[in-house]
Structures are given as C-alpha cells and as structure tokens.
C-alpha positions as CSV (number, residue, x, y, z in Angstrom):
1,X,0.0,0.0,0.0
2,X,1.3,3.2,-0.4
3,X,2.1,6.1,1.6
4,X,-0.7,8.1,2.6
5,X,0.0,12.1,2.8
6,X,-2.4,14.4,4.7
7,X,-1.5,18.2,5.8
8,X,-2.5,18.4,9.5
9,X,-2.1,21.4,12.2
10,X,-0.3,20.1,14.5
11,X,2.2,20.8,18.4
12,X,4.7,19.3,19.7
13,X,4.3,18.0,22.9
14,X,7.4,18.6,25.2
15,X,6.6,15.9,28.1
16,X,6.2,13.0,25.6
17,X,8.4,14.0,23.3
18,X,6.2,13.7,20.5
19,X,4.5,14.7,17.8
20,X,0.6,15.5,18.4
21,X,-2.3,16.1,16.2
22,X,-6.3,15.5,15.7
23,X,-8.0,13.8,13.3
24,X,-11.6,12.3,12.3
25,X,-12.5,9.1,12.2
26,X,-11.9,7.5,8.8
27,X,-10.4,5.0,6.8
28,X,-6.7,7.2,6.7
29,X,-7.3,7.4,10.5
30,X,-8.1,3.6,10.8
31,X,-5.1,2.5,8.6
32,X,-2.9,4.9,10.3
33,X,-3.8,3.0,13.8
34,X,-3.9,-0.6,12.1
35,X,0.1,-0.3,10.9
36,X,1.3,1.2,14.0
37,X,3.9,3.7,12.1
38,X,3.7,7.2,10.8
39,X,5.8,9.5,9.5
40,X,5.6,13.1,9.8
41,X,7.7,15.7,7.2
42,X,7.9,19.6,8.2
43,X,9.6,22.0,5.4
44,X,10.3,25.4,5.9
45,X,11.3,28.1,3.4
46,X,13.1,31.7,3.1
47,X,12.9,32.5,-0.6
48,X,15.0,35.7,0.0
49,X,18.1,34.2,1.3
50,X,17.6,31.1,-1.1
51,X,17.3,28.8,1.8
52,X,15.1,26.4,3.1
53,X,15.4,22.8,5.5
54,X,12.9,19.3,5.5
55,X,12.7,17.3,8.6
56,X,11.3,14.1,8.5
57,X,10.2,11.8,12.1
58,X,8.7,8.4,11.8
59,X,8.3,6.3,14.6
60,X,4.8,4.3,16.3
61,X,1.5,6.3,16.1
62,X,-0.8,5.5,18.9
63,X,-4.4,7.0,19.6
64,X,-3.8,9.2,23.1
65,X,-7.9,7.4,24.9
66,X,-6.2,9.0,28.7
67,X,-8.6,11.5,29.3
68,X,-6.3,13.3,31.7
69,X,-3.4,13.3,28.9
70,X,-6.2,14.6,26.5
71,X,-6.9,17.3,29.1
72,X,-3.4,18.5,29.2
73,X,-2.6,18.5,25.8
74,X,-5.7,20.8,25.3
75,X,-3.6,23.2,27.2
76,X,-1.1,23.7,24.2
77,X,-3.6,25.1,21.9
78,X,-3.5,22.8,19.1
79,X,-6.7,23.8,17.0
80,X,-7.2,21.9,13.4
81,X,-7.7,24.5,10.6
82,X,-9.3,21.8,8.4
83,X,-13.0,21.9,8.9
84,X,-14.8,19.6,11.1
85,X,-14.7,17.4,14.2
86,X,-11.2,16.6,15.0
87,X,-12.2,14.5,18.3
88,X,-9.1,12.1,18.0
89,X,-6.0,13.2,19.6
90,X,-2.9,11.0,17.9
91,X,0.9,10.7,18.6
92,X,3.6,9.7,17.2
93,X,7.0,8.8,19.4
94,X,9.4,9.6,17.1
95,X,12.4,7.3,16.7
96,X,14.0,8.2,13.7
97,X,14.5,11.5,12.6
98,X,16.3,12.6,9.6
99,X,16.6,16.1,7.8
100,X,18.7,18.5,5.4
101,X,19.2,22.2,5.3
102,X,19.2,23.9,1.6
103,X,21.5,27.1,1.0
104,X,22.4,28.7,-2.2
C-alpha cells in the first residue's frame, strides 16, 4: 500500500516527546492505527536568502484514549484549521528523525 500524505495542524508535545495532532475518524485514521507507524515531514522556506530545511520523524502512532493526557494536551492550543470534528487526539513517538538544510 502506499504512503498516505495528509497536511494536518499540528504541536509538539514537550513531556512525551512527540509529535501531536487530531484527526476524524476514517479510513486514513483507521489504517494509520492498524500499521502502527507514521511519518511526519515539516519543510520550511526563506525565498530571499535562497534557503530552506525538510525534517522528516517516523516512529509508532498511537491513539492518546487517557482522558487526563487529553486534558493537558488541550492546554497547548493545538486547533485543526481543516473543517470539522477533529475529536481524536494521535501521537507519534518519534524514533527516527532525519533532515537537510538547503543554501544557495
């Protein structure tokens, strides 16, 4: 099966060290949780100085279901610009993490 590649808003969570965002239930949501691995890619740009970097993390995804650990990570303000209900809170515990920087 191939990778599947969906934009989310998303925090880092500091405590866990870990990657958090929300999602809907679905069929991406439910494969996601079924192969127990996700990789997540942030790029960033500054077309005036030519330069940019990629980051890549992959690692196990797990649904977060502690509602006390759903509570706190409420606190860091993570809200999902896509429209909908976002009620599922996921992580993923990075253990590989790769990148590059770009300069002219």
């Amino acid at each position: 099966m191939p990778p599947v590649i969906r934009p989310v808003t998303y925090a880092f969570d500091s405590s866990s060290q870990s990657i958090v965002f929300r999602s809907a239930r679905g069929s991406k949501f439910t494969a996601m949780l079924l192969s127990g691995q996700a990789a997540f890619e942030i790029d960033g740009i500054d077309p005036e100085a030519e330069t940019g970097w990629s980051v890549i993390a992959g690692g196990p995804v797990e649904e977060i279901t502690n509602t006390a650990e759903i509570n706190r990570l409420g606190g860091l303000g993570l809200h999902p610009w896509a429209p909908g209900e976002k009620p599922h809170w996921i992580r993923i515990r990075a253990t590989v993490v790769t990148g590059r920087r770009i300069a002219s």
